[in-house]
C-alpha positions as CSV (number, residue, x, y, z in Angstrom):
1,X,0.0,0.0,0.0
2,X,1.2,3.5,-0.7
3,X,1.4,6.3,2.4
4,X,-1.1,8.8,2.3
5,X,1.3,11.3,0.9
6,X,2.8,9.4,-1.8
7,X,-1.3,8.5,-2.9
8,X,-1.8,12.2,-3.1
9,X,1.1,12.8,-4.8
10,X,0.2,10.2,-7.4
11,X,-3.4,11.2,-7.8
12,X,-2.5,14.7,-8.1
13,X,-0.3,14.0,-10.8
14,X,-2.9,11.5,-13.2
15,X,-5.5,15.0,-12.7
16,X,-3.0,16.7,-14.2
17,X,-2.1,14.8,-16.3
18,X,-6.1,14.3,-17.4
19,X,-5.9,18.1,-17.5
20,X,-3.5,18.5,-20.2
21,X,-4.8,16.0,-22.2
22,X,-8.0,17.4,-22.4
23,X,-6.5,20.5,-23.2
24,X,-4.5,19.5,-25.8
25,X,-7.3,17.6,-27.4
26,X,-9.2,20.6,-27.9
27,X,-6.3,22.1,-29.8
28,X,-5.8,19.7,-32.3
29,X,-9.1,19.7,-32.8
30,X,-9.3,23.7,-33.4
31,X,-5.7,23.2,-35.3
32,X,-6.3,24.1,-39.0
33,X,-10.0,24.3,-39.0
34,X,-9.4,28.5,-40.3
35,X,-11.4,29.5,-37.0
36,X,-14.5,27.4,-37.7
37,X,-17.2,26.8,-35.3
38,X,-17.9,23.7,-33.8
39,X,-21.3,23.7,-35.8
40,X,-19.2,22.9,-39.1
41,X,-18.0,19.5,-37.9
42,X,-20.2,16.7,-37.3
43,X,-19.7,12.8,-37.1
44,X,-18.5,12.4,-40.8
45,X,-15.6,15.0,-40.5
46,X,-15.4,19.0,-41.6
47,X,-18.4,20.8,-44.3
48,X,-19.0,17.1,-45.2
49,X,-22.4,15.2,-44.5
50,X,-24.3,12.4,-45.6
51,X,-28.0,14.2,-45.1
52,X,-26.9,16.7,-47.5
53,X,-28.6,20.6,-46.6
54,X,-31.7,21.1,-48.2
55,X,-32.2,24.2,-50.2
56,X,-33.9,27.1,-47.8
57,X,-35.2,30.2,-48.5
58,X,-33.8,31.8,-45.8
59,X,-30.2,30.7,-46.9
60,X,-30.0,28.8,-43.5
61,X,-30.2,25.2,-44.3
62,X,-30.7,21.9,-41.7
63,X,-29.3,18.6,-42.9
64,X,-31.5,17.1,-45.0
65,X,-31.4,14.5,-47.7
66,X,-31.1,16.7,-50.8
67,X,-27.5,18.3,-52.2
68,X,-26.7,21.6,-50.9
69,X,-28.8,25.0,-51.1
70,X,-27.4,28.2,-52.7
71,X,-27.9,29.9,-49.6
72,X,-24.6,31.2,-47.2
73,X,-22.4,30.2,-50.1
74,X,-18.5,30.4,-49.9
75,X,-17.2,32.7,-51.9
76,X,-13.5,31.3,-53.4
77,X,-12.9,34.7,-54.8
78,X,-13.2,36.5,-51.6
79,X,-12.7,33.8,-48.8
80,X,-9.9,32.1,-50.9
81,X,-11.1,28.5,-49.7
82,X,-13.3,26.0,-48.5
83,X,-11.7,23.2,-46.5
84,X,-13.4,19.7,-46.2
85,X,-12.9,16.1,-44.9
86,X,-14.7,13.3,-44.0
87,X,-15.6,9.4,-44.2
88,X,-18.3,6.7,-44.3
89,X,-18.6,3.1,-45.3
90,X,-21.8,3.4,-47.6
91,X,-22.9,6.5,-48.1
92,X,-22.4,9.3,-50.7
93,X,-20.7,12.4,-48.6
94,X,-21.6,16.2,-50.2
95,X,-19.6,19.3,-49.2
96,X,-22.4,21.0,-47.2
97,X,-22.2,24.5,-48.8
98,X,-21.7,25.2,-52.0
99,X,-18.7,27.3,-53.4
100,X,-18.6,30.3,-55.8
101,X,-17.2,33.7,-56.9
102,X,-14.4,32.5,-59.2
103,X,-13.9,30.5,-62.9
104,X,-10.7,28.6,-61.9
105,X,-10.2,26.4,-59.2
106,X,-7.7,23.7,-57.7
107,X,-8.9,21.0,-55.8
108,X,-7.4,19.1,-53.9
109,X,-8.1,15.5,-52.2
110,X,-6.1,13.3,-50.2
111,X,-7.3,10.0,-50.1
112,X,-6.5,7.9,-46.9
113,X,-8.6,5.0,-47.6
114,X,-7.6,1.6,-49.6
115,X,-9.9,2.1,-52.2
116,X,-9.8,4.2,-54.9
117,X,-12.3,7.6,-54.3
118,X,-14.4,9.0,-56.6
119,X,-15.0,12.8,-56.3
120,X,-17.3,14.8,-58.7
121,X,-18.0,18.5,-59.0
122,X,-21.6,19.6,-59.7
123,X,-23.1,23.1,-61.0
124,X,-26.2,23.7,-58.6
125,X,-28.0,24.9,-61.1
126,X,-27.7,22.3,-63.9
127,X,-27.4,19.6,-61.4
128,X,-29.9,17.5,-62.8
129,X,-27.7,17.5,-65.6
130,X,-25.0,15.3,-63.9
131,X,-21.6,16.0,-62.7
132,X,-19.6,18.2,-65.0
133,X,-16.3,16.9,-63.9
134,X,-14.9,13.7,-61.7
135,X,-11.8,13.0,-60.5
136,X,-10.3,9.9,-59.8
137,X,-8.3,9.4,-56.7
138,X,-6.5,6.5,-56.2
139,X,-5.8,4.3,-52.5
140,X,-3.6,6.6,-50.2
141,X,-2.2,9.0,-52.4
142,X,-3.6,12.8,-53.4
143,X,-4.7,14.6,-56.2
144,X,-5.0,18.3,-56.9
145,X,-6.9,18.9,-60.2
146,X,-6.9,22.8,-61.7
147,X,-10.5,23.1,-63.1
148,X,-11.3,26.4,-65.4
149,X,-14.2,27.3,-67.6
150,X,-15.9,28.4,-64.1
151,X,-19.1,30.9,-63.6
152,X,-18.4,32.8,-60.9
153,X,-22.0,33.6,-60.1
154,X,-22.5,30.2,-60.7
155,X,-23.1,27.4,-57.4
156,X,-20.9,24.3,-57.4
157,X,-20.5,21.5,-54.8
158,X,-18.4,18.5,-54.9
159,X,-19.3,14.6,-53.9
160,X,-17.7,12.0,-52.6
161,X,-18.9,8.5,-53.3
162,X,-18.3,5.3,-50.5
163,X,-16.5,3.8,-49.2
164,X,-14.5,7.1,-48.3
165,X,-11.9,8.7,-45.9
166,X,-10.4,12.0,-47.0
167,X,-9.8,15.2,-46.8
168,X,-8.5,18.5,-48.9
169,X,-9.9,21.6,-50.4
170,X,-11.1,23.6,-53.3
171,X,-9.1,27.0,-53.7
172,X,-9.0,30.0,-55.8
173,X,-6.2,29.6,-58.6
174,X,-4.0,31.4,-61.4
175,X,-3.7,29.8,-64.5
């Protein structure tokens, strides 16, 4: 058995330790997120969901199980870039805003799964349409793909089909 001051000593020392851990959890956390609020992560990862945003009037969308709405749009041009990650094992993951304000973009994906990942870039308002691009990523490696021929008043969200585990972004670009 230990003596009462050696036990204190010892439990004083695992709280502390407890402390700093949970401090230092928080940070990664907060670590590269560009000051986002905790509202922008959920269980799949960062502006990622499975019950994609329906389209509100009010620009103010909740998850729901349609792509994303034109409302509270990020603007590439001004804002520079949206940052994303995310997994699942079965089903379809959307960025939960759409992106706007430029005609050339780069994005970029890192793909930490074993299977290849399938990304495609949508036009919100031809989205019926299809995808106008998709890009290919293969098992644990990245890609970063320069797409012009842009709208910038046009609405654009990417997908990423399942199984998945990723992460990357979609930035404003020079030729």
């Amino acid at each position: 058995m230990l003596k009462k001051g050696l036990a204190q000593k010892v439990i004083g020392f695992l709280l502390a330790l407890a402390f700093i851990v949970t401090c230092n959890s928080n940070s990664i956390l907060a670590a590269g997120t560009n000051n986002l609020s905790a509202d922008e992560y959920n269980e799949y990862g960062l502006n990622v969901s499975t019950e994609i945003p329906s389209m509100g009037t009010d620009g103010i969308s909740p998850y729901g199980l349609k792509r994303p709405g034109k409302g509270s749009p990020v603007n590439i041009g001004k804002n520079g870039t949206l940052t994303f990650h995310g997994n699942a094992k079965e089903s379809t993951l959307y960025t939960d805003k759409c992106f706007t304000g430029i005609s050339r973009v780069l994005i970029t994906v890192k793909n930490k799964n074993s299977s290849e990942l399938v990304v495609r870039l949508y036009e919100k308002e031809t989205e019926s349409s299809g995808s106008i691009r998709t890009i290919k990523v293969k098992a644990n490696s990245s890609s970063s793909t320069k797409i012009t021929g842009l709208s910038s008043k046009k609405h654009y969200y990417l997908s990423f089909k399942a199984p998945s585990w990723f992460e990357g972004n979609v930035k404003r670009t020079t030729l």
